[in-house]
C-alpha positions in Angstrom: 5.6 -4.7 -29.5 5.6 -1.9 -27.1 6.5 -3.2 -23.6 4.1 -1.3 -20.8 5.9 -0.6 -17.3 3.3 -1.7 -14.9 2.1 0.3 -12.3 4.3 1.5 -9.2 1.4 1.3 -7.4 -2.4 -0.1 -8.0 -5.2 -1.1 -5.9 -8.3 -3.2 -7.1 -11.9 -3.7 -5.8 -10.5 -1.9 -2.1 -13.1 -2.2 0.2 -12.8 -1.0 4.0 -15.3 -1.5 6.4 -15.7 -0.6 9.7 -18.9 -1.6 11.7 -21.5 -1.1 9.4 -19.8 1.7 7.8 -18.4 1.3 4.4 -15.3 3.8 4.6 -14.3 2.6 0.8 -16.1 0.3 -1.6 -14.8 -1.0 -4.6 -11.8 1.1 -5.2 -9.9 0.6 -8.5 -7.0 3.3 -8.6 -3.6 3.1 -9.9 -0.3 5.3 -10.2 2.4 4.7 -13.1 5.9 6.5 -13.5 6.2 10.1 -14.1 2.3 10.4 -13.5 0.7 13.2 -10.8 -2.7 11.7 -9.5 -4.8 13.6 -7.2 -7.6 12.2 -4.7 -10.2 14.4 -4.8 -13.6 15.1 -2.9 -15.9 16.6 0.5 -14.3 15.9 3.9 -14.6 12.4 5.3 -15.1 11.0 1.7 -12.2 8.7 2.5 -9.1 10.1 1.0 -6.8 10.1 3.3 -7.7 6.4 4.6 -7.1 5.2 1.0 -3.8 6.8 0.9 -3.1 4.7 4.7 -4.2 2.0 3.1 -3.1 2.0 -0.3 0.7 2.1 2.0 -0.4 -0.9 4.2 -1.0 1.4 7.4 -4.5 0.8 7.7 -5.5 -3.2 6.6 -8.1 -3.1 3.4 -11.2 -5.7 4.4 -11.7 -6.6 0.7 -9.7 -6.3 -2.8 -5.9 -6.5 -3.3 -2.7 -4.3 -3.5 -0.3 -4.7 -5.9 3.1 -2.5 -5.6 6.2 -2.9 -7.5 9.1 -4.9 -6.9 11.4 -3.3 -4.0 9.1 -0.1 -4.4 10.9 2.8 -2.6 7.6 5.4 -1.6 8.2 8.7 0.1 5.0 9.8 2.4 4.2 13.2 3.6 1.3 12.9 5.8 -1.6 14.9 6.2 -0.6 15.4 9.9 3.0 16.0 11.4 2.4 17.7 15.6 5.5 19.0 16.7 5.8 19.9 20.1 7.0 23.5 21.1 8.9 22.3 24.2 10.8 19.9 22.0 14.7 20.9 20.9 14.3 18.9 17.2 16.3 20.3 14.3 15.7 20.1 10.7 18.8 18.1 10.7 17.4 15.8 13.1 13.9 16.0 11.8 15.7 14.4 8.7 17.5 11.5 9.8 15.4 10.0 12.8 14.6 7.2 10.1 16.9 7.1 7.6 20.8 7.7 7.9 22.4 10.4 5.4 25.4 12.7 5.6 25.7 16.6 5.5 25.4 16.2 1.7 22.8 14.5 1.5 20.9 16.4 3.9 22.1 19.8 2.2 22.0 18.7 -1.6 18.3 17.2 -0.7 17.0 20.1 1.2 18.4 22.9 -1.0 16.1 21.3 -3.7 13.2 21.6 -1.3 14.8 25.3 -1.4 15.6 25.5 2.8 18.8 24.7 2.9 19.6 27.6 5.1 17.4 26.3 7.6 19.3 22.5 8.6 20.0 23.8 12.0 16.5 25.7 12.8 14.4 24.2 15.3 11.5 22.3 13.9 8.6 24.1 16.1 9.8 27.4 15.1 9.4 26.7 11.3 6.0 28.3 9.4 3.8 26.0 7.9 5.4 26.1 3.9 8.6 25.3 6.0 7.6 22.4 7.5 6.0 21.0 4.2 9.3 21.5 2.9 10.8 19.9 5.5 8.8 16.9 5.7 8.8 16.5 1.5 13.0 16.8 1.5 12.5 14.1 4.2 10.3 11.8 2.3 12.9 12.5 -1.0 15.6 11.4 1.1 14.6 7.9 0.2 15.2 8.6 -3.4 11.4 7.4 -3.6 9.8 6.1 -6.8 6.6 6.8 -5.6 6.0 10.1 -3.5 2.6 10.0 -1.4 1.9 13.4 0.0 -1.6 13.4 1.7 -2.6 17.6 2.0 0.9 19.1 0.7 -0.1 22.4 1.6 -1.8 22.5 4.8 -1.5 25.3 7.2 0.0 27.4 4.2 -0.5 30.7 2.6 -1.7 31.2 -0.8 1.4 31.8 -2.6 3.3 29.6 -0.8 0.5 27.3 -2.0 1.5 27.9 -5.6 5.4 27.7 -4.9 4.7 24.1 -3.2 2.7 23.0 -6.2 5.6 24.0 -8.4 8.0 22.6 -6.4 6.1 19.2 -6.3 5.8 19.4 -10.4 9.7 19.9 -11.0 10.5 16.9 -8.7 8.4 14.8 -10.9 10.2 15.5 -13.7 13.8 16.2 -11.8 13.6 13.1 -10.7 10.8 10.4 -12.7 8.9 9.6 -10.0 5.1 8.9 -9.5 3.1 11.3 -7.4 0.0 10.3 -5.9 -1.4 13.4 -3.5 -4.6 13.9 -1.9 -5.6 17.5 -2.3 -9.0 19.8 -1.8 -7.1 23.1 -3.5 -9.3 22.3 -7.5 -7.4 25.2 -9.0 -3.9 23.6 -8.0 -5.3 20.0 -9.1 -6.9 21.1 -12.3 -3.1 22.8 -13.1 -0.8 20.2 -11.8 -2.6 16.7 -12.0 -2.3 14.4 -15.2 -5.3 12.3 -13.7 -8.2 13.1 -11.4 -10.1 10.9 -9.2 -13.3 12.2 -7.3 -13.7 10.4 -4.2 -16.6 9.9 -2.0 -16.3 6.6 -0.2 -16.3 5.2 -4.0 -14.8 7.0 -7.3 -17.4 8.7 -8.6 -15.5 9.7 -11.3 -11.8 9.8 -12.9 -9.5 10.7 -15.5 -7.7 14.0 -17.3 -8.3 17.1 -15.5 -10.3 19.3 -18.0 -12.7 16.1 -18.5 -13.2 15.9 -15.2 -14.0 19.5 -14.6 -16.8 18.9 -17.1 -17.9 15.9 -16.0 -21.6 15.6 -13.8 -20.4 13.8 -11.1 -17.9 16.8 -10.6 -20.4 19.3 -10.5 -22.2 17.3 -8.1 -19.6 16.6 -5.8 -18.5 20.4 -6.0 -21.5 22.4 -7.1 -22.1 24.4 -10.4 -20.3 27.2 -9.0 -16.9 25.3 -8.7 -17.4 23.8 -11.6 -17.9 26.5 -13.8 -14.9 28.6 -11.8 -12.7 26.3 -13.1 -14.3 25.9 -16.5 -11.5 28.1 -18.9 -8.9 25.6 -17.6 -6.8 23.8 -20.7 -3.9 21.0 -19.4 -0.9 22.7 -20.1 1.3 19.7 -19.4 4.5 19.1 -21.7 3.0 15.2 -21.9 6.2 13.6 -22.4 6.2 11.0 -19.7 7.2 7.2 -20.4 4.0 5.2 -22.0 1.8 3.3 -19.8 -1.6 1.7 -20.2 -3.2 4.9 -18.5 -1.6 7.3 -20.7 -5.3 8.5 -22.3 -8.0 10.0 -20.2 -9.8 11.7 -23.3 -12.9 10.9 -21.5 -13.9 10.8 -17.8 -14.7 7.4 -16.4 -18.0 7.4 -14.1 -18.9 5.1 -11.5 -22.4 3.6 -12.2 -24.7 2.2 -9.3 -24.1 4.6 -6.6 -26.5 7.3 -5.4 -25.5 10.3 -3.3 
């Protein structure tokens, strides 16, 4: 009998409530090894508060979290201010939470590809720097599960594309699951092996070209985006380890909500 890996990561029935404002309601979403899934859907739709709180920052008011034994996560957030007037390195960027050598640092940051920049001031760096910076930080943790909440904010569009790559080949340099929050539906639609459209609840989910096709999508999105997207094909090598979520033939709506 084939033995399934549980999830690194899953969350079920996650509600949050604030007031009388239901942030998230009944959110079912899980992330296995190997496996890219992106958050999608309009601004203040939640995603980055179910990132917060998928990661315990933010306390859920309703379902459960299950990670998996001694799960090692690496988190970009959507956010990072640096100050101009303060003197912080890459170097020191690096290591204010976790301890590692010149290595380390160098080994981990040449596969982020800025290597050459280890002594550069942090507030001098351009915004695909920084990403990089702050994703050869989070890998410093030799993370099983990578979070990165807008990868590619404040970046140019090739350096969009590069990042995406980047973020691909550490999945499969290194096995780990990826769950990413991302409003870029070209990139998604490219690098994602499961979608989920958010808006306070999923409104829909599964393999990128079902999704694309999917009402709810075109909802969410408009025609427009939809049909923009539309000669996409998943061009994934799918070779990753087998898990209960390994088909998405079809996408999965959520019934009972209006928008």
């Amino acid at each position: 009998m084939l033995k399934i890996n549980p999830a690194l990561i899953s969350a079920h029935s996650l509600g949050l409530k604030i007031g009388m404002r239901n942030i998230l309601d009944d959110v079912n979403i899980s992330v296995h090894d190997r496996e890219i899934v992106t958050v999608i859907g309009p601004n203040g739709a939640g995603k980055s508060t179910l990132i917060k709180v998928m990661l315990g920052l933010v306390p859920q008011t309703s379902g459960h979290i299950h990670k998996r034994d001694d799960l090692r996560v690496g988190y970009v957030p959507q956010r990072f201010p640096v100050s101009p007037n303060v003197p912080l390195s890459v170097r020191r960027l690096l290591t204010l939470t976790h301890k590692a050598n010149d290595l380390e640092l160098q080994h981990t940051l040449a596969e982020t590809g800025i290597a050459h920049l280890i002594d550069a001031r942090v507030a001098d760096l351009s915004g695909g720097e920084l990403q990089r910076a702050l994703l050869a930080r989070a890998l410093l943790r030799t993370p099983q599960l990578l979070v990165l909440d807008e990868p590619v904010q404040a970046v140019d569009f090739d350096g969009e594309l590069k990042l995406y790559e980047l973020i691909s080949n550490i999945r499969k340099a290194r096995g780990c699951g990826i769950l990413m929050v991302s409003h870029d539906l070209h990139m998604v639609m490219a690098e994602s092996d499961r979608v989920i459209c958010l808006n306070g609840h999923i409104c829909c989910e599964g393999a990128p070209i079902a999704v694309q096709k999917s009402p709810e999508f075109s909802k969410m999105f408009g025609p427009k985006a939809a049909a923009m997207i539309a000669g996409y094909s998943h061009h994934h090598d799918h070779d990753h380890e087998s898990h209960e979520h390994s088909h998405f033939s079809d996408f999965k709506p959520s019934h009972g909500h209006k928008h």
